[in-house]
C-alpha positions as CSV (number, residue, x, y, z in Angstrom):
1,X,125.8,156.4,96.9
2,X,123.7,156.3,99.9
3,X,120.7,156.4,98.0
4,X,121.7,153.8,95.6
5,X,122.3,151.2,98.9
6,X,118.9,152.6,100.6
7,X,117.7,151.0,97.0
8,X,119.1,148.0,97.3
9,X,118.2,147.0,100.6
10,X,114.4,148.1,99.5
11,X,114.8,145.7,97.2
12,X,116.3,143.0,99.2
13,X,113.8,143.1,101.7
14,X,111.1,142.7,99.1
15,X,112.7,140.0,97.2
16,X,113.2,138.4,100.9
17,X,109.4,138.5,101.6
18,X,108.4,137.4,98.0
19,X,110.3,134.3,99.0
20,X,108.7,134.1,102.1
21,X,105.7,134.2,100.1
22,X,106.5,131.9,97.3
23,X,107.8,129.3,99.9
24,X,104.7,129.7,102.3
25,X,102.2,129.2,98.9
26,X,104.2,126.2,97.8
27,X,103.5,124.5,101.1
28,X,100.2,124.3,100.6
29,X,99.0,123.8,104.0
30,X,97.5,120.3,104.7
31,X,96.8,120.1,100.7
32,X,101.5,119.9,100.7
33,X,101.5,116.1,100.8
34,X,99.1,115.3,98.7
35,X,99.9,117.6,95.7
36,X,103.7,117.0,96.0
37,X,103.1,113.1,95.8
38,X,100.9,113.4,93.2
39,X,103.1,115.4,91.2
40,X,105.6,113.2,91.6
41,X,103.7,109.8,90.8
42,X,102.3,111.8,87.6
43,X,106.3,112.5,87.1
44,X,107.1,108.9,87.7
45,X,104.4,107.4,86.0
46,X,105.1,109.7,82.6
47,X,108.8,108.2,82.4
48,X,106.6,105.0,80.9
49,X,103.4,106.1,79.5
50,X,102.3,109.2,77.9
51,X,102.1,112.1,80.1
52,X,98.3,113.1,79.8
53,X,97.5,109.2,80.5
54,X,99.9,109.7,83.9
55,X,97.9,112.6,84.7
56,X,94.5,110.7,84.5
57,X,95.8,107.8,86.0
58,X,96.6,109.7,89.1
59,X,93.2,111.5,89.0
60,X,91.7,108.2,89.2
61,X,93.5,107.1,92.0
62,X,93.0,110.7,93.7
63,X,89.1,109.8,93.0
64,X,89.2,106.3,94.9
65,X,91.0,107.8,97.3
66,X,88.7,110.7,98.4
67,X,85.8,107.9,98.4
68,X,87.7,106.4,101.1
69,X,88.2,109.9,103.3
70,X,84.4,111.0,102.7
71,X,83.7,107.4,104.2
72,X,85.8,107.6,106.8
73,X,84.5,111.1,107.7
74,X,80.9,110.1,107.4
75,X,81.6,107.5,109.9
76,X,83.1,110.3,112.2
77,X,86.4,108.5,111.9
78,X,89.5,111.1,112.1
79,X,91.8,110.7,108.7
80,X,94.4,111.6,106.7
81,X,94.5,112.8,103.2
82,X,95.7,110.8,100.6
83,X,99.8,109.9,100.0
84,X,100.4,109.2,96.8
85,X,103.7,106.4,96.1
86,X,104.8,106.1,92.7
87,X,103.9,102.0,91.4
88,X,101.9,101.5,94.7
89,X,99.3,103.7,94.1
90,X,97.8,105.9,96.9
91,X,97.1,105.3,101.1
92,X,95.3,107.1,103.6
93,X,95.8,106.7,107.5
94,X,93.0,106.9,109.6
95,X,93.8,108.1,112.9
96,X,91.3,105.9,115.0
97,X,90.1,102.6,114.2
98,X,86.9,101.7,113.4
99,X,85.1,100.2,116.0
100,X,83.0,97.3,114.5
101,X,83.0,95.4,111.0
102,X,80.4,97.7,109.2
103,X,81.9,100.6,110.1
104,X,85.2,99.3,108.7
105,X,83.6,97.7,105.4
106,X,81.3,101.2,105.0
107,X,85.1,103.3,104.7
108,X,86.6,100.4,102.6
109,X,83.7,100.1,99.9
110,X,83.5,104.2,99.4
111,X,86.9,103.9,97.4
112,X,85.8,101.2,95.1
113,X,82.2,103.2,95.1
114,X,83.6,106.7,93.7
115,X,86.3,105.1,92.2
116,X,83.8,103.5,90.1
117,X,81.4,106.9,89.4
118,X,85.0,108.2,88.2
119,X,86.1,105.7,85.8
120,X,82.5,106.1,84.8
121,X,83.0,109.7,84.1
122,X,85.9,109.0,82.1
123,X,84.0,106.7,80.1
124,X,81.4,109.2,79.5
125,X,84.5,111.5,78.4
126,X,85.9,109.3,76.1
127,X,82.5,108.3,73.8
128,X,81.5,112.0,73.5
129,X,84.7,112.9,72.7
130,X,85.9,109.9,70.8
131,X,89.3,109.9,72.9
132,X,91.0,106.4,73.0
133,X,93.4,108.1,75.4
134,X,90.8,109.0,77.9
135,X,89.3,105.5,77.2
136,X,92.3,103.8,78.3
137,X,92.5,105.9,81.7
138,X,88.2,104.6,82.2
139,X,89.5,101.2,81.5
140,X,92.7,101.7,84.2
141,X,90.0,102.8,86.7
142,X,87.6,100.0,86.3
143,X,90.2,97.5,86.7
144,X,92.0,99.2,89.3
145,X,88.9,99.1,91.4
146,X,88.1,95.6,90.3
147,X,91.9,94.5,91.1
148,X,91.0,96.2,94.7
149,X,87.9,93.6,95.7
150,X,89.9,90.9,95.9
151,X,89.1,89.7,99.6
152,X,92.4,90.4,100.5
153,X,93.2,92.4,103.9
154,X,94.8,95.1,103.7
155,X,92.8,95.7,100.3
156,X,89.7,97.2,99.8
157,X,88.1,94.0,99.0
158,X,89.8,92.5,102.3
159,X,88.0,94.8,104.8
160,X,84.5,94.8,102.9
161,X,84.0,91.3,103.2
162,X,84.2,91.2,107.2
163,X,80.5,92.8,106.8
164,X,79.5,89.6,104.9
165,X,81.7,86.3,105.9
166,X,85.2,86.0,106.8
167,X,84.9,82.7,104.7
168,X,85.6,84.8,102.1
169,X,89.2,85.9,103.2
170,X,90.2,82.0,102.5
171,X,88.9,82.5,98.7
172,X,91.4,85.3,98.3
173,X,93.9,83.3,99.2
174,X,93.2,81.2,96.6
175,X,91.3,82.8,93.6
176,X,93.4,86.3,94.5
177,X,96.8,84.3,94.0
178,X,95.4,82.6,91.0
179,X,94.5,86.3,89.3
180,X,97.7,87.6,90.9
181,X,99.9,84.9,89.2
182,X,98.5,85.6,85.6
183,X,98.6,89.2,85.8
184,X,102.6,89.1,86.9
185,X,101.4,91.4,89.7
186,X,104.3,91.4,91.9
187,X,103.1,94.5,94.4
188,X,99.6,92.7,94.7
189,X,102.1,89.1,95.8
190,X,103.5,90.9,98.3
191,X,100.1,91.7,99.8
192,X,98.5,88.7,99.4
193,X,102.0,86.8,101.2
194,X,101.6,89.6,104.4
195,X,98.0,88.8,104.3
196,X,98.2,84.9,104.4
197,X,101.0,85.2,107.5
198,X,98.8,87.8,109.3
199,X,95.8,85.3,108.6
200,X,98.0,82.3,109.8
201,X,99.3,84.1,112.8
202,X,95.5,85.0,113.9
203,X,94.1,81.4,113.3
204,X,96.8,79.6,114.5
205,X,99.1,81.9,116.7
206,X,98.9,81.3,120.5
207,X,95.2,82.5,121.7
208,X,96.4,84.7,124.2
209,X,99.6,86.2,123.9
210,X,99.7,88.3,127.3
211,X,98.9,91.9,127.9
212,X,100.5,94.4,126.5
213,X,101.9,97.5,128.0
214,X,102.3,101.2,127.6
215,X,103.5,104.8,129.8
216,X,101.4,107.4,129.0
217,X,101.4,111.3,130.2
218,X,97.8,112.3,131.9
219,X,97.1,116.1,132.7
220,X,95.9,116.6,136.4
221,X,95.5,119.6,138.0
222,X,97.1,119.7,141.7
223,X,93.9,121.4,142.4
224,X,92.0,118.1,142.5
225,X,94.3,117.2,145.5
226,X,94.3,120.4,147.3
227,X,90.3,120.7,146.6
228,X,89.8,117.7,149.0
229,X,92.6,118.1,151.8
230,X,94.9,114.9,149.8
231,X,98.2,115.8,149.4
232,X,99.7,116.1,146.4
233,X,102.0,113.1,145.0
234,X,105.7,113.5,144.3
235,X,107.2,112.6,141.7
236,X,108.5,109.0,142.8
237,X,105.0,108.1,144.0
238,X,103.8,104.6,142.6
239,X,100.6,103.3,143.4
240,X,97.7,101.4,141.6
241,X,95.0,103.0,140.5
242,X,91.5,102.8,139.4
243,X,90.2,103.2,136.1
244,X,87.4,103.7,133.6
245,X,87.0,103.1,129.9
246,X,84.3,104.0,127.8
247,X,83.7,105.7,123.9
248,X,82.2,108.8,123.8
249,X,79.0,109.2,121.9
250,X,79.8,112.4,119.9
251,X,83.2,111.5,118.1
252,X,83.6,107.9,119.0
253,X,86.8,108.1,120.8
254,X,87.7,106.1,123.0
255,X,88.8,107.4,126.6
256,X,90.5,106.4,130.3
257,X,89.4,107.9,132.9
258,X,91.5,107.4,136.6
259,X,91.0,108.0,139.8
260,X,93.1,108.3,143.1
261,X,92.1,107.3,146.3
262,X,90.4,109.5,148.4
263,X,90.3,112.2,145.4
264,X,87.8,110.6,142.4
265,X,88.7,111.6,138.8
266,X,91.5,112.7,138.5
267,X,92.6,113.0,134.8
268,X,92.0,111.6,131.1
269,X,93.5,110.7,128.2
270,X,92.7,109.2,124.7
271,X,93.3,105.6,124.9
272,X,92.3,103.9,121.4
273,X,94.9,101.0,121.6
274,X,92.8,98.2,123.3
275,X,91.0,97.1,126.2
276,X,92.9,98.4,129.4
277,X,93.5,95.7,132.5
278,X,95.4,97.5,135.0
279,X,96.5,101.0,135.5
280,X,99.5,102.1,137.6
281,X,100.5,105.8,138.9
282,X,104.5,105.8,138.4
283,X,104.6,109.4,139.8
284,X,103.3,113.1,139.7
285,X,105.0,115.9,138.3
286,X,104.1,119.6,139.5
287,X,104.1,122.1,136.5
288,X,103.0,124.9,138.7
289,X,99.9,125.9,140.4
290,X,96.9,124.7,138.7
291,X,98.9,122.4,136.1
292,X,100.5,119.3,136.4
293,X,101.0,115.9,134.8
294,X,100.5,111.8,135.8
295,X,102.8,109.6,134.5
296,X,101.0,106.2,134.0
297,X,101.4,102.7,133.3
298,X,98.8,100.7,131.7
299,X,98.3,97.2,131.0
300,X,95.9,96.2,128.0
301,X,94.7,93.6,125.6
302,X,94.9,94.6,121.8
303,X,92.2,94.1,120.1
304,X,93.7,93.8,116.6
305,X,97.0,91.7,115.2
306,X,100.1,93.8,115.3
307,X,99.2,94.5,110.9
308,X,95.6,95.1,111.4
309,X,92.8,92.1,111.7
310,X,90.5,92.6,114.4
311,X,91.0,89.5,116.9
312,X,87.9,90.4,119.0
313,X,84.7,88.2,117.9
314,X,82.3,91.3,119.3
315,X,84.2,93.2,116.1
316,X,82.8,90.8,113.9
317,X,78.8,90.0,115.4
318,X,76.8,91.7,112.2
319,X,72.9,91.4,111.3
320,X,72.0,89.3,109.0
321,X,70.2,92.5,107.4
322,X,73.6,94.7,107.2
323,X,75.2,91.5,106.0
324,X,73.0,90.7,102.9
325,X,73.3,94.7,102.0
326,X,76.7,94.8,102.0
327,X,76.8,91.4,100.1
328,X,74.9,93.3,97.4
329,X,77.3,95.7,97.2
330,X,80.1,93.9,97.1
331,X,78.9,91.6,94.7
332,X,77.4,93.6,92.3
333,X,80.3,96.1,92.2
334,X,82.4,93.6,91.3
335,X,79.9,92.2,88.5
336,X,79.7,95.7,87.6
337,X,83.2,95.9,87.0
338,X,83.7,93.2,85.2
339,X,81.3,94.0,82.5
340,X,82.4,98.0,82.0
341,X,86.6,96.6,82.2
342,X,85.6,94.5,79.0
343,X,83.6,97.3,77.5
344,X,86.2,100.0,78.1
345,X,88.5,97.2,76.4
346,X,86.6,96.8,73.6
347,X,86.4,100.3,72.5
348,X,89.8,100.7,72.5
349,X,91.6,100.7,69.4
350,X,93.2,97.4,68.6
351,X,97.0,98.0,68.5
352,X,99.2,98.5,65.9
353,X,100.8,95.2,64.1
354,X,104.0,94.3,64.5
């Protein structure tokens, strides 16, 4: 008897750590939300089409995507991997903004870009192997991408053309509601209705709509204090402070610096919200002996509308060179696209009569 529980509990503990296992390996690590949202767009997309047209319809999304987060990291921007949401398509986050126009059209076009070399691929695919299925999933990546260019923020199209002219946001509005409209493209609508009240609220919204405020946590060593004679705050101190603000070279991040009186620097902190006006110590809190923390209050202007347009005319200042390049692009992508959407088209099978 004793040996048979001995046996069971060997067992049990092995079947505990397989789960472990099993659990730990379904996670995936970082890869988790990205394969568990494309699984379950491929899921949600087969409940209407064919199940191997789901699963290349999310690989050409997952292509665009990953054009957007090689872009971003060529441009040393930090980012997310892509989301995938079932009927919206796919979204990545990047976790600092970019810092001028290029920089933000160069991470826009990249999805379009390899979107494009994807579709292409499929097309490829589909001749040599004669497959009208995988030439209706190299048709629904051309004209996803193409459907993408519309100059409408927050679409890829939207965020290229601030590299070229702004201008061109006002014939999104127009021509994008136009293509909108006759495709019955109700997700796109909603974009394009956002867009035109962000647009309205930047061009005609007050010009100045005050500073904005924030309380933010600064590491500072009492042994700053101590090194000099000062003595250390407590934690009800308030007083003003001075600052700095600067983006380092190496990663682009953006950084406030702040001193005390009497001490110099005396702690930093990642800052990438806007341009700070005013800084204010609201007390120090002693952690123990070489650690402790600042609570601050800043004051600062945002340099962007609360959904994303850039508001500072410095964003914006491009040479003509860069301007004409990405014009090029931009243009001939689209042109591109255009012609291989009707070409994909036409090799498709006409459909069956009714």
């Amino acid at each position: 008897m004793g040996g048979l529980i001995a046996a069971l509990a060997i067992l049990l503990s092995k079947a505990k750590s397989i789960g472990f296992l099993v659990i730990k390996l379904l996670k995936f690590g970082k890869l988790g939300p990205t394969i568990w949202s494309m699984a379950l767009s491929i899921g949600a997309y087969a409940l209407i089409y064919p199940w191997p047209f789901a699963v290349g319809l999310v690989a050409m999304l997952f292509i665009h995507e990953m054009g957007h987060v090689l872009a971003a990291r060529r441009a040393g921007l930090p980012v997310t991997l892509p989301a995938f949401i079932p009927f919206l398509g796919a979204v990545i986050l990047l976790k600092r903004q970019p810092a001028d126009a290029p920089t933000e059209a160069f991470v826009a076009i990249g999805g379009p870009a390899f979107g494009t070399l994807g579709a292409l691929g499929a097309f490829g695919l589909a001749r040599w192997l004669d497959s009208p299925l995988i030439m209706l999933v190299a048709w629904a990546g051309f004209f996803i991408n193409l459907l993408n260019l519309l100059p409408i923020h927050p679409l890829d199209g939207g965020r290229i053309v601030v590299a070229i002219s702004r201008w061109l946001w006002i014939v999104g509005l127009v021509v994008g509601l136009v293509v909108i409209i006759y495709l019955q493209a109700i997700v796109f609508l909603l974009f394009w209705f956002l867009f035109a009240l962000e647009l309205a609220r930047t061009v005609f919204g007050r010009k100045n709509d005050g500073d904005l405020e924030a309380v933010l946590t600064v590491p500072a060593s009492p042994a700053v204090f101590e090194a000099v004679g000062a003595p250390v705050p407590g934690e009800a101190h308030r007083r003003a402070l001075d600052f700095r603000q600067y983006v380092r070279l190496d990663d682009r991040e953006s950084v406030l610096e702040v001193d005390y009186p009497g001490v110099g620097k005396i702690g930093e902190v990642s800052f990438p919200l806007g341009t700070v006006t005013e800084a204010e110590m609201l007390g120090y809190h002693r952690l123990g002996p070489a650690t402790g923390r600042l609570r601050l209050r800043v004051r600062y202007r945002s340099e962007r509308t609360p959904r994303g347009i850039a508001v500072d005319p410095e964003y914006y200042r491009v040479p003509l060179g860069t301007r004409l390049a990405y014009g090029g692009a931009y243009f001939g992508l689209i042109a591109f696209l255009l012609v291989m959407t009707g070409v994909a088209a036409g090799s498709l099978p006409p459909p069956p009569p009714r």
